[in-house]
MOPAC internal coordinates of N, CA, C and O (Angstrom, degrees):
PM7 1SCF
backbone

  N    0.0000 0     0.00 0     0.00 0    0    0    0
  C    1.4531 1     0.00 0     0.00 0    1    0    0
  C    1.5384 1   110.69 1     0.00 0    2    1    0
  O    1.2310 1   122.11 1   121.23 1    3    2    1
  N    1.2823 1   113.56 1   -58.77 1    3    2    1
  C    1.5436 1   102.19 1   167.56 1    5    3    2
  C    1.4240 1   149.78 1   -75.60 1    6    5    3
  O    1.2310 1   132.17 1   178.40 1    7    6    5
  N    1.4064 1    94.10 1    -1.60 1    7    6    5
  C    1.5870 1   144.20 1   162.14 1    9    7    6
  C    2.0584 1   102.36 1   -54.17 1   10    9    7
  O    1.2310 1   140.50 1   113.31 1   11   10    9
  N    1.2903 1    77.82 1   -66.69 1   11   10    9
  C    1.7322 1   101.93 1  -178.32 1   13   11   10
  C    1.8855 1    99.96 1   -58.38 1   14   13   11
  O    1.2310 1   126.48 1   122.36 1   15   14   13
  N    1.1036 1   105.14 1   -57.64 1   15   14   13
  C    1.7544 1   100.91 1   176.79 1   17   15   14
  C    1.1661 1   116.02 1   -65.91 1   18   17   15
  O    1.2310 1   109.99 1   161.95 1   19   18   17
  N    1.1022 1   136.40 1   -18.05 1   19   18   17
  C    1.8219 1   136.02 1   179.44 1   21   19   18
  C    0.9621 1    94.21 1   -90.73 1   22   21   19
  O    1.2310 1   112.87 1   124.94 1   23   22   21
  N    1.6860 1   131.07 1   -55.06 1   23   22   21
  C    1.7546 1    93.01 1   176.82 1   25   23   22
  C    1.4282 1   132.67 1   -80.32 1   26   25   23
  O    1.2310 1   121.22 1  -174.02 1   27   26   25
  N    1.3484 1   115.27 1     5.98 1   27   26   25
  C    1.2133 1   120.63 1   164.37 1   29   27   26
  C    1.5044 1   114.15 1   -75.63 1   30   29   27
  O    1.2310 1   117.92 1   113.76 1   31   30   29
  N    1.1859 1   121.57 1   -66.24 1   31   30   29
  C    1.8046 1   117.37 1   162.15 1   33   31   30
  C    1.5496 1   102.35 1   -43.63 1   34   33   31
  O    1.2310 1   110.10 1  -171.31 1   35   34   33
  N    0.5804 1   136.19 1     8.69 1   35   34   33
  C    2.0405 1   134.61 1  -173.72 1   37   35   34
  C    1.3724 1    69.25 1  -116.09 1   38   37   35
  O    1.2310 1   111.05 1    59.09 1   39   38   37
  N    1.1085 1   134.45 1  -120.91 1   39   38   37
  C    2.0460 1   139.59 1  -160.77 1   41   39   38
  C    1.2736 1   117.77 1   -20.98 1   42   41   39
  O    1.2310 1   116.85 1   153.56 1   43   42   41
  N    1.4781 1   123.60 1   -26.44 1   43   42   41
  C    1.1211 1   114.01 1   155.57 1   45   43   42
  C    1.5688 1   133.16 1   -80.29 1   46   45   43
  O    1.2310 1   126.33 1   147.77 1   47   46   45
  N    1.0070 1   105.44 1   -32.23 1   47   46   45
  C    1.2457 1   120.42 1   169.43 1   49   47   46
  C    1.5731 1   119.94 1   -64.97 1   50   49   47
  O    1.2310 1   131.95 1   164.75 1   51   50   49
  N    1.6371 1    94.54 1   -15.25 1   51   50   49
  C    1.8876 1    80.53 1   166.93 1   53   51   50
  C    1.5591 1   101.14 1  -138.46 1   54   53   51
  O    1.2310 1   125.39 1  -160.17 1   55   54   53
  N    1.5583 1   107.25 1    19.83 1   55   54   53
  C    1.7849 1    94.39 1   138.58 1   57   55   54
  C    1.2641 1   131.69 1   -85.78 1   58   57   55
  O    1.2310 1   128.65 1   162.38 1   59   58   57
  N    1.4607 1   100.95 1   -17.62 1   59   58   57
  C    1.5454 1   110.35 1   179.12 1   61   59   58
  C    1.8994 1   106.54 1   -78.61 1   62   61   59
  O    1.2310 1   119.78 1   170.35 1   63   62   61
  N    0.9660 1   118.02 1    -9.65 1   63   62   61
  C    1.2209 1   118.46 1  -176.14 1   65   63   62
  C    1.1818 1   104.86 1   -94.81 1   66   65   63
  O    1.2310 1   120.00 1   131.76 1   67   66   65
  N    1.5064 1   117.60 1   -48.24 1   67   66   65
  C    1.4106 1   119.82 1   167.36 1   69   67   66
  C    1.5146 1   126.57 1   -51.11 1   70   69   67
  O    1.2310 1   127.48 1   149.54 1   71   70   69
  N    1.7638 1   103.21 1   -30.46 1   71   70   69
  C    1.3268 1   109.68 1   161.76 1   73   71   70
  C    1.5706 1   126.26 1   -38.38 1   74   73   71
  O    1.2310 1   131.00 1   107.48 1   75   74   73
  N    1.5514 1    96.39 1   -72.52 1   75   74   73
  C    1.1113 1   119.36 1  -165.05 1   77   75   74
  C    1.3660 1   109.82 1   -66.08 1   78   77   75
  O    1.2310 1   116.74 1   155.92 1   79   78   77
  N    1.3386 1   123.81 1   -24.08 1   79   78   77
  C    1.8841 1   109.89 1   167.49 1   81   79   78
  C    0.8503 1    98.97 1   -85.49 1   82   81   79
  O    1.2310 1    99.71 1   147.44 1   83   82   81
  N    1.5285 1   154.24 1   -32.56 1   83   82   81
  C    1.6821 1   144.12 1   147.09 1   85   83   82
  C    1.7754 1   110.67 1   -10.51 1   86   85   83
  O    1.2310 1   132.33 1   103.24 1   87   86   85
  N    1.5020 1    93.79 1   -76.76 1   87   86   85
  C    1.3451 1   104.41 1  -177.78 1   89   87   86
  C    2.0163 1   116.39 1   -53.32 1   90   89   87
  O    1.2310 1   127.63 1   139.11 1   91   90   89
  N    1.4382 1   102.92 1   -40.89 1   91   90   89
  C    1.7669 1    93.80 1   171.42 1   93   91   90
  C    1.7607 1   109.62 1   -73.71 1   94   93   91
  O    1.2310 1   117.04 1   148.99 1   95   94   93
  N    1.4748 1   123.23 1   -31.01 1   95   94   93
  C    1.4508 1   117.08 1   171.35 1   97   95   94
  C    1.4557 1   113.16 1   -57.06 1   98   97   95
  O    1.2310 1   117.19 1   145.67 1   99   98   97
  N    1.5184 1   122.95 1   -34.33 1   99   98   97
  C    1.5759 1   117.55 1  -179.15 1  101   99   98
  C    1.7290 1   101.84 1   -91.91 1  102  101   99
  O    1.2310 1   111.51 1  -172.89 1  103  102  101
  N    1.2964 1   133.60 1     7.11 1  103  102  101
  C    1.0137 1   121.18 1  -179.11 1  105  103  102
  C    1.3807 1   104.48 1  -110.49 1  106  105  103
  O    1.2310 1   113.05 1   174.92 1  107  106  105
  N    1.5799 1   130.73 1    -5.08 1  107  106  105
  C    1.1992 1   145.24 1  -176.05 1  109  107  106
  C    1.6706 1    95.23 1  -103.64 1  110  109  107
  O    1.2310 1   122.39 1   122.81 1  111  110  109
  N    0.6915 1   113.03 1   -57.19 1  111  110  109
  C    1.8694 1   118.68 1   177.52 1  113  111  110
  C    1.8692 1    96.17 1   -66.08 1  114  113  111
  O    1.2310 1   103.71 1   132.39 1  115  114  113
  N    1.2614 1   147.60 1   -47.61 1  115  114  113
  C    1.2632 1   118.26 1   167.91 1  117  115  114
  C    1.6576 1   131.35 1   -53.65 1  118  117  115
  O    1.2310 1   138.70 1   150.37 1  119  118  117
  N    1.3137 1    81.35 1   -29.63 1  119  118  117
  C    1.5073 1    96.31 1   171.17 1  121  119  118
  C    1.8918 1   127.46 1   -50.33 1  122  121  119
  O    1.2310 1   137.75 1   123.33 1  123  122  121
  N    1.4513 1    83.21 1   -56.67 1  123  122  121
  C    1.5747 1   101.91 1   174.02 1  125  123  122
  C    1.7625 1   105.04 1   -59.60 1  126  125  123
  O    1.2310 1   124.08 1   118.31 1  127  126  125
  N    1.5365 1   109.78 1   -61.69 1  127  126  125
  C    1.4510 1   104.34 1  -168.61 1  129  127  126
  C    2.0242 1   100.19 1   -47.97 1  130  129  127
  O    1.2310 1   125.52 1   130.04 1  131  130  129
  N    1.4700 1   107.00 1   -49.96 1  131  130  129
  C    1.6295 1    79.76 1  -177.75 1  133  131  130
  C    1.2008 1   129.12 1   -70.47 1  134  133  131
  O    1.2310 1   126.00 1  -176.43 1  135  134  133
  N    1.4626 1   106.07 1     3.57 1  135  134  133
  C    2.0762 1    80.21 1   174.34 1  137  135  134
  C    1.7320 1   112.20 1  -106.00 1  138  137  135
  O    1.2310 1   130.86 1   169.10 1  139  138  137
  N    1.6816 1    96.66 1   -10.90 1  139  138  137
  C    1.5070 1    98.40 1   146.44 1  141  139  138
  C    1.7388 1   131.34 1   -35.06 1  142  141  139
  O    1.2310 1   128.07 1   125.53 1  143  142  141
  N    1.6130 1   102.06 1   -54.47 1  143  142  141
  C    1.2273 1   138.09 1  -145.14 1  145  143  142
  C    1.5588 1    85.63 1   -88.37 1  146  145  143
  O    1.2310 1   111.22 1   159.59 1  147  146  145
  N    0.9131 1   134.13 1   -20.41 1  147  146  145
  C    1.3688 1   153.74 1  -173.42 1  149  147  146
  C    1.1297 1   118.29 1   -70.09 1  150  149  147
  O    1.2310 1   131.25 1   107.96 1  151  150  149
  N    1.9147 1    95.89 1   -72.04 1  151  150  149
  C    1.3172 1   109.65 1  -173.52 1  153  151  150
  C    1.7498 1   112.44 1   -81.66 1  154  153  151
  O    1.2310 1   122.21 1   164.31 1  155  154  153
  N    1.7510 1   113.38 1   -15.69 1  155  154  153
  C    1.2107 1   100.49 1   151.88 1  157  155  154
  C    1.7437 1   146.75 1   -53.44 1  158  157  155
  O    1.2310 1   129.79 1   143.28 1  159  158  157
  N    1.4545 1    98.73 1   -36.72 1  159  158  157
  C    1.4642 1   105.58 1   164.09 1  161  159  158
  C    1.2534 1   119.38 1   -81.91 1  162  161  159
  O    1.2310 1   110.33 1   162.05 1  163  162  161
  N    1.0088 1   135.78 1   -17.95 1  163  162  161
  C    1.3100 1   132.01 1   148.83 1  165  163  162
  C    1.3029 1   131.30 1   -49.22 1  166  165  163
  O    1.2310 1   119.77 1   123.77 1  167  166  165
  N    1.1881 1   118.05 1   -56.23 1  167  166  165
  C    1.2938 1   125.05 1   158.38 1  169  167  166
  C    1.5563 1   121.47 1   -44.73 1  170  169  167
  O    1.2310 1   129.99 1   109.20 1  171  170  169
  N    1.7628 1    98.35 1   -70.80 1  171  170  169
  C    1.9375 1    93.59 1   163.04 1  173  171  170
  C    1.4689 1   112.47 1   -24.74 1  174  173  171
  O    1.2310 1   118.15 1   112.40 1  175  174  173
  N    1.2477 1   121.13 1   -67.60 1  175  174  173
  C    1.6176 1   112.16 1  -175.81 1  177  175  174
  C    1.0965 1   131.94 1   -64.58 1  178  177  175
  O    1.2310 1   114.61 1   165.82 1  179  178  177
  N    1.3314 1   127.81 1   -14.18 1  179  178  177
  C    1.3772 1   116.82 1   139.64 1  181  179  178
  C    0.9638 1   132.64 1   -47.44 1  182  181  179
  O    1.2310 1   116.49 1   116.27 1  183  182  181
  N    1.3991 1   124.28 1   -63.73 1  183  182  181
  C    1.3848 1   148.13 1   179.66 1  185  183  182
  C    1.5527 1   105.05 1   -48.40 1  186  185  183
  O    1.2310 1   118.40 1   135.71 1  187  186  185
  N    1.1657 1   120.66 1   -44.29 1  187  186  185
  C    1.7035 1   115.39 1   159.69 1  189  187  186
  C    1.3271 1   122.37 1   -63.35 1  190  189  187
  O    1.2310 1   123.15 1   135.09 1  191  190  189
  N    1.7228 1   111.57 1   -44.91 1  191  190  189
  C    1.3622 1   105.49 1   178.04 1  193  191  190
  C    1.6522 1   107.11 1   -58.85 1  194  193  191
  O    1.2310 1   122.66 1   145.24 1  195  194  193
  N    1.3713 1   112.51 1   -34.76 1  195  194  193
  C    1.4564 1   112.73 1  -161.77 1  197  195  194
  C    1.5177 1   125.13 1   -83.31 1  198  197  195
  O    1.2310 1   126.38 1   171.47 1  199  198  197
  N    1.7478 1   105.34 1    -8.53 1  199  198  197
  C    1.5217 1   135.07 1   162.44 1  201  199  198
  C    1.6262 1   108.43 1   -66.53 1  202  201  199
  O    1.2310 1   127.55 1   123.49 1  203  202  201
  N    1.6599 1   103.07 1   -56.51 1  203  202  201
  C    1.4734 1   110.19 1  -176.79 1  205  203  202
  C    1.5354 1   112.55 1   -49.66 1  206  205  203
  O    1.2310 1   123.79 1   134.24 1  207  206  205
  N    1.1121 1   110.33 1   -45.76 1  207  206  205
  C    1.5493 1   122.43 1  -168.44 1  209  207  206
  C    1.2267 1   121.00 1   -65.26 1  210  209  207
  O    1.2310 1   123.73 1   147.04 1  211  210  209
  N    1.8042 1   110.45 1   -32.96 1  211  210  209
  C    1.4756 1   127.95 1  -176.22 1  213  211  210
  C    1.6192 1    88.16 1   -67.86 1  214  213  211
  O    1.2310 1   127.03 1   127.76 1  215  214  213
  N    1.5099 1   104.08 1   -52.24 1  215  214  213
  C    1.6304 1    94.09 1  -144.53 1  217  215  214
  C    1.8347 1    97.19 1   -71.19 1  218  217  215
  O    1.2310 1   111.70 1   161.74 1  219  218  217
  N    1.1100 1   133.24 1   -18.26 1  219  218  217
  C    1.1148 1   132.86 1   161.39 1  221  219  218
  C    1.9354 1   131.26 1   -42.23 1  222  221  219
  O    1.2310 1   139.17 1   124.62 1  223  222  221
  N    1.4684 1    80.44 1   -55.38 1  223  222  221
  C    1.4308 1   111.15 1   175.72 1  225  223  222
  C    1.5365 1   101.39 1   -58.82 1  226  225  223
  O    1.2310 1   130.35 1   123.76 1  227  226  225
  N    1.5057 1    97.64 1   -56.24 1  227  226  225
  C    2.1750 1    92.57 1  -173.89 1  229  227  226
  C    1.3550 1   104.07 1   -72.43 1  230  229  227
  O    1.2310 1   113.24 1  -174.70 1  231  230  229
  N    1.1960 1   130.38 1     5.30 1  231  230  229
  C    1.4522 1   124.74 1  -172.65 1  233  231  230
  C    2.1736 1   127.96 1    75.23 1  234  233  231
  O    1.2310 1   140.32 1  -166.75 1  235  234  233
  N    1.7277 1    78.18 1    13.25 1  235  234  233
  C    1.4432 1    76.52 1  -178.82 1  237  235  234
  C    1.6066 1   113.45 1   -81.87 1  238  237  235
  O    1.2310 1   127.58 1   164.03 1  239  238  237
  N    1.4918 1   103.02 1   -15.97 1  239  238  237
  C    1.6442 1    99.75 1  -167.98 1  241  239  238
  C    1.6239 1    92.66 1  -129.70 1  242  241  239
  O    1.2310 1   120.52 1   -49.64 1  243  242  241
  N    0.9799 1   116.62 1   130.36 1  243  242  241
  C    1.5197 1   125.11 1  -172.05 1  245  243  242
  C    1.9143 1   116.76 1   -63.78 1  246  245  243
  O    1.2310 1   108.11 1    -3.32 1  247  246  245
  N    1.0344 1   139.81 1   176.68 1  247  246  245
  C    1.4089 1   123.30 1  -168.86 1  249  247  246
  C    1.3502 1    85.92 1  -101.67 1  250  249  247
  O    1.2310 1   122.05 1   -34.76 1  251  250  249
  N    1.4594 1   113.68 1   145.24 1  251  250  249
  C    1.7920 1   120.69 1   178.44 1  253  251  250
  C    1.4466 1   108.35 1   -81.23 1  254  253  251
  O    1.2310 1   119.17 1   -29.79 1  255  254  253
  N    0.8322 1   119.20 1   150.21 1  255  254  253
  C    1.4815 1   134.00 1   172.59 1  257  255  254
  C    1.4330 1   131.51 1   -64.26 1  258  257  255
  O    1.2310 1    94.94 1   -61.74 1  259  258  257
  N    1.3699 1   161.32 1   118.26 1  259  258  257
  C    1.0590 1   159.95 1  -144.12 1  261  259  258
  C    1.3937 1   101.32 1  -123.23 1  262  261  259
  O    1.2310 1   124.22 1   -85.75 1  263  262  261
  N    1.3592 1   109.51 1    94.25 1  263  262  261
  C    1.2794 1   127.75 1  -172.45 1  265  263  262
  C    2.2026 1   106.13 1   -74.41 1  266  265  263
  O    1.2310 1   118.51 1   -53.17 1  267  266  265
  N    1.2407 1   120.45 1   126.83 1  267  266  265
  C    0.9548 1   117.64 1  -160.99 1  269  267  266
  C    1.5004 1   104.42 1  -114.40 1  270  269  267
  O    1.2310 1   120.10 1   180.00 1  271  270  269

């Protein structure tokens, strides 16, 4: 019987450990997705600025005005 409870406090004691490098592996991997997530919108905005500019350039979108 107390055999049975020591290795039960023993299994917990190293799921919780197992937890907790779980929990720093998903907190290291959120990490990454945001600067992914980052450099995706960043990029998008180029790619818009760099759409706007074409269509300017081909004459589809007129040059904007610089309001003074």
């Amino acid at each position: 019987m107390i055999g049975d409870a020591m290795r039960t406090i023993e299994s917990v004691i190293l799921l919780r450990s197992k937890v907790e490098r779980l929990n720093e592996e998903l907190a290291a991997t959120n990490a990454q997705v945001r600067r992914v997530v980052d450099s995706v919108i960043q990029i998008n905005g180029r790619l818009i600025r760099l759409e706007a500019f074409e269509e300017v350039r081909s004459g589809v979108r007129p040059l904007p005005r610089i309001e003074r």
